[in-house]
C-alpha positions in Angstrom: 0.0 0.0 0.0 1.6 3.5 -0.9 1.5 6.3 1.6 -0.9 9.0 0.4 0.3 12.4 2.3 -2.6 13.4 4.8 -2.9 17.0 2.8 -4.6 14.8 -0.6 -6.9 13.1 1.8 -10.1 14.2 1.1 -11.9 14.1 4.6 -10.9 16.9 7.3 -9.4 16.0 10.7 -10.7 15.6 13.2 -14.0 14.5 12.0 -17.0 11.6 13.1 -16.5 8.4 10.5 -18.6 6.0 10.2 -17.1 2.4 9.9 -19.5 -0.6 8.4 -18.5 -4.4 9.2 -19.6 -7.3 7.8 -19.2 -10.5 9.3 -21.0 -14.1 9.8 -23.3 -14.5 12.6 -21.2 -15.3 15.1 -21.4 -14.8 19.1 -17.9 -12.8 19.7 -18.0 -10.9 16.4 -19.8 -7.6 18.1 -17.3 -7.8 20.9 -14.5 -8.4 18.4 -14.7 -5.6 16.7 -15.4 -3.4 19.8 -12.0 -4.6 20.9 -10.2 -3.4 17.7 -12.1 -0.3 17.7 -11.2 0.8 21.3 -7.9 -0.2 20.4 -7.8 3.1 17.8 -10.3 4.8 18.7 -9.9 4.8 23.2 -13.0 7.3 23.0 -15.5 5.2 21.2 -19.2 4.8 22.4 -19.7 0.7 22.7 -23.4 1.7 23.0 -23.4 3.5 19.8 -23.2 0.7 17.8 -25.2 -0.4 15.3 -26.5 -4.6 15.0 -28.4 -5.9 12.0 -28.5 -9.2 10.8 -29.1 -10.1 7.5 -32.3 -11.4 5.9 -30.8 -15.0 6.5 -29.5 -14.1 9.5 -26.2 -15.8 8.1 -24.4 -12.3 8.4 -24.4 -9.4 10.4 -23.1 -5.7 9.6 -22.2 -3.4 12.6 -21.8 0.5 12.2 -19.4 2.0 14.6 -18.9 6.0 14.0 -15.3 7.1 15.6 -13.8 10.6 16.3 -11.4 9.6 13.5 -8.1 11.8 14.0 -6.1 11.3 11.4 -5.3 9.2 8.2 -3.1 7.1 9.8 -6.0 6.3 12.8 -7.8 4.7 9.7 -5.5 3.3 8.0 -4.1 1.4 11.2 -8.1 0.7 11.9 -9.1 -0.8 8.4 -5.9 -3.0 8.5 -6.7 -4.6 11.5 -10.4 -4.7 10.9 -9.6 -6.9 7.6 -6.9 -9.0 9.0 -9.5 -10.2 11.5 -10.9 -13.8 10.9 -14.5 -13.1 11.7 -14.6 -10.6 9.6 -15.5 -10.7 5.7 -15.5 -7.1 4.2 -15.4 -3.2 6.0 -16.5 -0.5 3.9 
């Protein structure tokens, strides 16, 4: 992955991001992801995430908006969000 200065970035820091994860239905995927999230983001409301389960109920997709400060912040975030094994895609 090339480094793309922080000035070309298109979004202004500091600034509330929302994060959308898609994962199977699984019962430590919320909790999961929490942990990776707090892990970047120390300031993150757990109770302002977002649950819904797909029309099969095989999948779930949780939003999670951050105080995102910086590119890097994301950058380090999504990495580690798509490395994870109960995870299938982050938008």
């Amino acid at each position: 992955m090339k480094d793309i200065p922080e000035s070309a970035s298109l979004i202004e820091y500091p600034c509330d991001f929302p994060l959308k994860i898609f994962g199977a239905q699984h019962p430590d995927l919320a909790q999961s992801v929490l942990e990776v999230i707090v892990k970047h983001a120390p300031d993150y409301d757990a109770a302002s995430m977002e649950m819904r389960a797909s029309r099969t109920a095989k999948y779930i997709s949780l939003t999670c908006t951050i105080h995102a400060t910086s590119r890097a912040q994301l950058d380090a975030l999504y990495r580690e969000l798509c490395a994870h094994p109960l995870i299938k895609m982050v938008l």
